[in-house]
C-alpha positions as CSV (number, residue, x, y, z in Angstrom):
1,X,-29.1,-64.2,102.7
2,X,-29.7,-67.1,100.4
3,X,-32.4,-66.6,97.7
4,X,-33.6,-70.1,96.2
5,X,-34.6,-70.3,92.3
6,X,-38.5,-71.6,93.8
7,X,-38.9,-68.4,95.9
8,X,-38.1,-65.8,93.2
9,X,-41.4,-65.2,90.7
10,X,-41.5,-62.4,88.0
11,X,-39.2,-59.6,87.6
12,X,-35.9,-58.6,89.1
13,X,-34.3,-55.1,88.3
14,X,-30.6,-55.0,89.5
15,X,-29.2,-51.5,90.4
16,X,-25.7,-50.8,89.8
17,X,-23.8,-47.4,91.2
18,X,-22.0,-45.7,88.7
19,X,-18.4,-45.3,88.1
20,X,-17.4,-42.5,90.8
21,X,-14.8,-39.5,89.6
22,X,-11.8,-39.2,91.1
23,X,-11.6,-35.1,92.9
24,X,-8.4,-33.5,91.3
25,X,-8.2,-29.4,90.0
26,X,-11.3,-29.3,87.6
27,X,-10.0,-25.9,87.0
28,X,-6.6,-27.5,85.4
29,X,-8.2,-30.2,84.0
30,X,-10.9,-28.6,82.2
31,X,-8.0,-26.3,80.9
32,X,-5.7,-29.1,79.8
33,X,-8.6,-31.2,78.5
34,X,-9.6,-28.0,76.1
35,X,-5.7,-27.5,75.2
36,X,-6.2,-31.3,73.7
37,X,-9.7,-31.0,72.3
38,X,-8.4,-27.5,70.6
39,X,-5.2,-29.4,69.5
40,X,-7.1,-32.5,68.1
41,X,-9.5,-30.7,66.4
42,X,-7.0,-28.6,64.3
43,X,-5.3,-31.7,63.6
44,X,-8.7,-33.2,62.2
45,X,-9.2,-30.0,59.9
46,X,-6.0,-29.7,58.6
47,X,-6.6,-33.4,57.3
48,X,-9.4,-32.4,55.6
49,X,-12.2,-33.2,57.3
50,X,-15.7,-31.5,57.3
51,X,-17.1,-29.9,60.8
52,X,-19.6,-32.3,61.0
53,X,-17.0,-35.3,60.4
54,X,-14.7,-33.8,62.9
55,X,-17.9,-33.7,65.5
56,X,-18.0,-37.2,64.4
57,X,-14.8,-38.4,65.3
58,X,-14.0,-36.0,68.2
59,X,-16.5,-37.4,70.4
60,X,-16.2,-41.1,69.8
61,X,-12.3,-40.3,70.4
62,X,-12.3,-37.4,73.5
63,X,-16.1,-38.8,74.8
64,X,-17.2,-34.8,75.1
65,X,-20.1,-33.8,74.1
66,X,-21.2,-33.0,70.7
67,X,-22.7,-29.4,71.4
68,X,-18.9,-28.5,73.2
69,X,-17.2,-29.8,70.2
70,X,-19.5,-27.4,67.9
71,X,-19.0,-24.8,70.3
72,X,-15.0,-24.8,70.3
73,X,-15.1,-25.3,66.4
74,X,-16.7,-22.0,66.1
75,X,-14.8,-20.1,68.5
76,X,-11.2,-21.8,66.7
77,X,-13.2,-20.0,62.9
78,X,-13.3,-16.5,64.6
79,X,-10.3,-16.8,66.1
């Protein structure tokens, strides 16, 4: 349908779907995925950097959560 600039009046709200996830073996790839976040945040510590720098950085670079960052921090200390 054709929508002229004389018929629209107030507000419009555009709705967008999301980006949709590919299926694979979440089992493997939540395994790989915490082999790399493990991996990357040794790398971070051994540079030097403070927990809540590595947080920091993690995220912004992996996109995980902040709280799963903490979380595998502390289990890597009593390790």
């Amino acid at each position: 349908s054709e929508i002229n600039a004389k018929d629209i009046k107030g507000e419009i709200t555009l709705v967008v779907q999301g980006g949709i996830k590919k299926k694979g073996n979440d089992t493997v790839d939540f395994l790989k995925n915490e082999c790399i976040m493990e991996e990357y945040l040794k790398k971070l510590k051994n540079q030097g950097y403070s927990n809540k720098d590595i947080i920091k950085i993690a995220q912004e670079k992996l996109d995980i959560p902040k709280n799963l960052i903490y979380k595998k921090l502390l289990e890597m200390k009593n390790k």
